[in-house]
N, C-alpha and C positions, 0 to 999 in steps of 0.2 A: 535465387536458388530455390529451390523443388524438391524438397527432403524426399519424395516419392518414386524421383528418378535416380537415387544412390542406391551403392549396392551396401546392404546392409550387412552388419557383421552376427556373430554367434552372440546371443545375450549371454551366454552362461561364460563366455570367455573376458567378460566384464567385471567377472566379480574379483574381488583383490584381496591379501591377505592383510596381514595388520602393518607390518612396514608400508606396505605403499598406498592404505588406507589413511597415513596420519600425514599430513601435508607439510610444509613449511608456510610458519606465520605470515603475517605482512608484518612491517615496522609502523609501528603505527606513529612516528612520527614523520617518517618519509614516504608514506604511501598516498595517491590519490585520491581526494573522497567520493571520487567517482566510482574506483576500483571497491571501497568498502562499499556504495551502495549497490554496486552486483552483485557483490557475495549476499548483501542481504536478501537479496529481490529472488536469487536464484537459490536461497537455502529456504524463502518459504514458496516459491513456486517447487519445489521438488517437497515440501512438507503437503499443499496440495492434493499433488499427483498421488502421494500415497495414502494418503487421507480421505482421497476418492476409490484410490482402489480397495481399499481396509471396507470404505460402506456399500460399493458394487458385490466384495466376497461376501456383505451379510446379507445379501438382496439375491440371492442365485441361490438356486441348489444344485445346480450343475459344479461337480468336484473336478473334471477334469479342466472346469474353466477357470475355477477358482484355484487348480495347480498353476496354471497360466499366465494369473494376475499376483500371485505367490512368488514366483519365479521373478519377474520384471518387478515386484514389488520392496523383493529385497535389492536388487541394482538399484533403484533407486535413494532408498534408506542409505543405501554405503555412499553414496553421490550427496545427500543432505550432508551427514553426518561429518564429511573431509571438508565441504563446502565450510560449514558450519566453525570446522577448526581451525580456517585462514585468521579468524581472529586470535589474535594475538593475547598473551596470558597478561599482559600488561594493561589492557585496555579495560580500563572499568563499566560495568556495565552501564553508567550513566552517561560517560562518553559515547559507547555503545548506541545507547539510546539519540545522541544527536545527530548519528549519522543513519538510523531511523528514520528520522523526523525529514531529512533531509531527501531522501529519496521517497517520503512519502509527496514533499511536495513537488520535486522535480520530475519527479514518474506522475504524476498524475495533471502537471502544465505541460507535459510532453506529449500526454496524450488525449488531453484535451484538444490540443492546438490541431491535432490531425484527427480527428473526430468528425464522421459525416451525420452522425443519430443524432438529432439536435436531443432529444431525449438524455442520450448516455452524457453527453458535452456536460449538459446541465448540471449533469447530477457529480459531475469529477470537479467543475467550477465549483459547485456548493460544496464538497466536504474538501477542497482545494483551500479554501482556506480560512476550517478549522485544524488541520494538519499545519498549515505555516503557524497559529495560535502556540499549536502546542510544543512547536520547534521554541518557539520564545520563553514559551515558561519552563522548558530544561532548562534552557541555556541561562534563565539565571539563576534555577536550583546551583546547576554546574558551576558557576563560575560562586557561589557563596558557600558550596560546601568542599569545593575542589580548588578554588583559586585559578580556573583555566577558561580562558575567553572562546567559547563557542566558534567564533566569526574563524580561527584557527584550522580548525576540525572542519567545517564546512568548506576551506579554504578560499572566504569572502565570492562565493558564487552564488549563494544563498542570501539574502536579509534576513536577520533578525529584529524583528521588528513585532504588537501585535496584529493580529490578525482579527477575525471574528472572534470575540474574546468569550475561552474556554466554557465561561458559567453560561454562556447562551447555546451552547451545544445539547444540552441534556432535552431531549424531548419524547414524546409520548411516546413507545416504543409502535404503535399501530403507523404513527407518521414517516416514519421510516422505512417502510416498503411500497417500491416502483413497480412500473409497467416492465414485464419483461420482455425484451426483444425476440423475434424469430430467427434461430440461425441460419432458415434454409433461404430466407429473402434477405438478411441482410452483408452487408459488408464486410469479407473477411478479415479485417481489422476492429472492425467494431466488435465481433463476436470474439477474437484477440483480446482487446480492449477490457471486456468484461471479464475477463477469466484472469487475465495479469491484475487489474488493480482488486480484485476477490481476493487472491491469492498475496499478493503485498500486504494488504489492508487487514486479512486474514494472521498472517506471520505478525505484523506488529502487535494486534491485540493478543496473539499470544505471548509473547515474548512479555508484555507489560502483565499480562496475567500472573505471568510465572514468575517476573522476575519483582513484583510489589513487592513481600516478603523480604527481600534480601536486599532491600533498601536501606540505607547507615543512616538515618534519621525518622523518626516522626513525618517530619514534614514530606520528605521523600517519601514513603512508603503512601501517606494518604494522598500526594500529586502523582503517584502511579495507577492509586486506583481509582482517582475519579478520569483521566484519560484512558486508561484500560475499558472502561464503560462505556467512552464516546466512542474508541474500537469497535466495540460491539455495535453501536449503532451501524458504524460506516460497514462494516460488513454486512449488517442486514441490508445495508441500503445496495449496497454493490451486487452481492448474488442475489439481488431480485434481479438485478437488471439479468440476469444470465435464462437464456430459452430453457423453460421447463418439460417442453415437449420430446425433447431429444432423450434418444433411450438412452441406456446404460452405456451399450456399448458404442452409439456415436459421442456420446462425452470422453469416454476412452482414447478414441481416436482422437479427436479434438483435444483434450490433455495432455497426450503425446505431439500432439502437429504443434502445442503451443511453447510446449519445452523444446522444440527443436527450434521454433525461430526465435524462442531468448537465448538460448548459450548462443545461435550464430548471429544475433543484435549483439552480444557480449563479445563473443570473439574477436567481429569487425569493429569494434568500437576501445577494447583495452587498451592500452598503453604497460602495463604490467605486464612482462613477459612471462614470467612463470605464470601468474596467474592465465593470460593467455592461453597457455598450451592445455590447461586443464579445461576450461570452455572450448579447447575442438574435442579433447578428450570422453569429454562428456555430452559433447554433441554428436559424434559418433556411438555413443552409445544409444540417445535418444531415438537416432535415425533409426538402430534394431529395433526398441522399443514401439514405435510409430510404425513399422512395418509389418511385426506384430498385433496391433490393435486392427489395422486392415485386416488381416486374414482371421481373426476370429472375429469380425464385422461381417465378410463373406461367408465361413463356415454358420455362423447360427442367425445371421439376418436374410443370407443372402444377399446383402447390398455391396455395391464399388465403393471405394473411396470417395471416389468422384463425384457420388450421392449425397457427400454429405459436406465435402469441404471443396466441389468444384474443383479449380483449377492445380491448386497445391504450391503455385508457385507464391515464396514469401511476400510479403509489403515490403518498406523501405525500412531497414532494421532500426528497433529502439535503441538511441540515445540519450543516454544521461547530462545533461552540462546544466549550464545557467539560464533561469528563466526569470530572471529581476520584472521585465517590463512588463511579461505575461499577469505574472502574481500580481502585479501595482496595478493593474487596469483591472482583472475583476477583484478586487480589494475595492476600489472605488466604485466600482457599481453596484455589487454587489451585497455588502455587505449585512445590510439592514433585514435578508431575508432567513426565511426559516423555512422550513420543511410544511406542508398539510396535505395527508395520503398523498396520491401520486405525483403532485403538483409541489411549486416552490412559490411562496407568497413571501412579501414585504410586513414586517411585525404587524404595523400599522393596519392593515385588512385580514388581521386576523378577528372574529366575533372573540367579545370579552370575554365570554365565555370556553374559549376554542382548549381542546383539548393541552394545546401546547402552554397554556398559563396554568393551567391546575396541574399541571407533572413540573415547572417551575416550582412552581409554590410547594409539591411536596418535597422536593430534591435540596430546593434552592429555599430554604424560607426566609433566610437572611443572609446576605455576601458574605459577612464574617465566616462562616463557617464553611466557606467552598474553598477546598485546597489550593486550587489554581491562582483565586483572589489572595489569599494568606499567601503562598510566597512570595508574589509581586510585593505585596504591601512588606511582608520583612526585608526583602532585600531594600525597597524606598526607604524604610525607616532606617536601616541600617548604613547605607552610602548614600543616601540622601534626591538616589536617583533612578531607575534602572538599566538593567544592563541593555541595549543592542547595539546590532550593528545596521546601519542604512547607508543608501549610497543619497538617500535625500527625505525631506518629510513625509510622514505619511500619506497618502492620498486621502486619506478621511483623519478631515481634522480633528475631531471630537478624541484622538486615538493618538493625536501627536503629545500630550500631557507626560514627561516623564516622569513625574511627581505623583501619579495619582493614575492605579489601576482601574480603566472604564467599566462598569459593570452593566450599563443599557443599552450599548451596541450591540444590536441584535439580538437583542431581549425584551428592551421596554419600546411602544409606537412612536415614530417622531426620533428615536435618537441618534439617527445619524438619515443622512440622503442616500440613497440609492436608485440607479436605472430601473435594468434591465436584465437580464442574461442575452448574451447572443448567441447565435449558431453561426456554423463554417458553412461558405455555399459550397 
């Protein structure tokens, strides 16, 4: 499809009143968790879209442009907001939170695997899994302050399992920004690519931003806010990758072209019927929206469409499902490495010195006191084990211990083996 070849409709005939702004729930014990991870993916790619237009209107002084992005800005806000309300009033936000976790790692094996920037590949395999990490330590917050077994909610598509464990995440904040990509030379997926997982990665650190506070325990509230913070990394690491070069109004466009091929990757992909109809509903809006960003591209660039995003015809649309064997393969090669400036190195060639041990030491000066460490260790001391679900052992031995949360994988040199990272040819 070719969002540039539809006839677009009136923006202003998009907007809705308050009945047909307020949606109906999903059930969330009968709903897909595929279907909740769309809603997720598609209520912070439209927090994005408007979040970009909100810092374009303070960067202009042109008023009639900024009526323009006003206009499309509020369609959008009404699109978050009903999006936003398919969750259901029964669904606790810690629940909430697993299926999160869930689309943070299945959206980001998804698009790994189809990744030609060896560069971006790299960088979704490294924070690929500290997101399955932190899938593991809800899920046994959940299942010790809720009594509810994760592997449920994720509906066994997902491992629960750890990952690159949580306390090795925290690093220099300077290490966490990349090379960024050219949009005008690269692959219209890869530049895709960069702006969906910004935009996901984005939406979750908010949501844990917002949502530490209202946490029903101690323990919850401080394992929200030390993964809210490795949020923040993974965003800074994500929108570096995004081309800096591109004006105002080719991100515009590009914002728009990227919202039309997720509601029609969600369309072709749902299985929820009602949910469905709302992903063309609001893909037909997009298409105004994107058609709009063309013509005020032309009116004050002077440039085509075509200038900026070539061909316009989609890629193969995003799917959400099960990526078991993707995760278990870079899990085992993987694992041992860390971030330094633009690059990813193995603990072990890090200089003892290196930036990433002295922001350990400040952050981290003793395990005891790291959130993510303390609830593993109470739910062990408590059942005598922890909670996951696997379809087999870990691929990194050092991590198959049920008894005893790791705390030097991917922290301290030598404590676990790792490759490589590879690229797609």
């Amino acid at each position: 499809m070719n969002p540039f070849n539809e006839k677009p409709c009136s923006i202003e005939k998009a907007l809705q009143d308050w009945q047909q702004l307020y949606p109906k729930s999903y059930n969330k014990r009968e709903v897909d968790p595929y279907t909740k991870t769309r809603i997720i993916l598609m209520n912070g790619t439209e927090f994005e879209a408007n979040w970009f237009s909100h810092q374009f209107a303070r960067h202009t002084c042109d008023n009639d442009l900024r009526r323009e992005l006003a206009l499309t800005r509020e369609v959008e806000k009404q699109q978050q907001l009903k999006i936003s309300l398919l969750k259901p009033i029964n669904e606790t936000p810690l629940e909430h939170t697993i299926s999160y976790e869930q689309l943070a790692v299945d959206l980001t094996a998804e698009l790994a695997k189809r990744e030609l920037d060896c560069n971006v590949k790299t960088a979704l395999d490294f924070a690929l899994l500290e997101d399955f990490d932190h899938l593991y330590r809800y899920a046994n917050l959940l299942e010790m302050e809720q009594g509810l077994a994760a592997e449920w909610l994720v509906g066994r598509y997902t491992e629960i399992m750890p990952g690159r464990p949580t306390i090795a995440h925290h690093r220099y904040p300077k290490d966490n920004v990349k090379r960024s990509i050219d949009a005008k030379n690269s692959d219209v997926q890869t530049v895709l690519s960069t702006m969906i997982i910004t935009a996901a990665e984005q939406q979750t650190m908010n949501y844990y931003m917002n949502i530490t506070n209202f946490a029903c325990s101690d323990m919850g509230r401080k394992l929200y806010q030390e993964i809210a913070l490795v949020e923040e990394e993974h965003v800074t690491q994500y929108e570096s990758l995004m081309d800096p070069n591109a004006t105002w109004l080719e991100m515009l466009l590009w914002h728009e072209y990227c919202e039309c091929y997720l509601y029609w990757s969600c369309y072709m992909t749902e299985t929820d019927g009602y949910v469905k109809k709302l992903w063309e509903e609001n893909l037909a809006m997009e298409i105004s929206h994107l058609h709009k960003a063309a013509e005020l591209l032309k009116k004050y660039e002077g440039k085509e469409w075509q200038e900026v995003i070539k061909d316009g015809t989609f890629p193969e649309p995003i799917s959400l499902h099960e990526n078991i064997d993707y995760v278990r393969k870079i899990l085992g090669e993987t694992v041992q490495y860390t971030s330094l400036k633009e690059k990813y190195v193995r603990v072990k060639d890090l200089p003892s010195d290196a930036d990433f041990f002295r922001f350990q030491k400040i952050t981290n000066p003793t395990p005891q006191i790291v959130p993510s460490h303390c609830t593993i260790e109470t739910f062990i001391r408590r059942r005598g084990a922890d909670y996951r679900y696997q379809v087999a052992p870990s691929p990194v031995p050092e991590l198959r211990n049920r008894r005893e949360d790791n705390t030097t994988v991917g922290r301290k040199p030598n404590a676990a083996n790792s490759s490589d990272f590879t690229c797609n040819d």
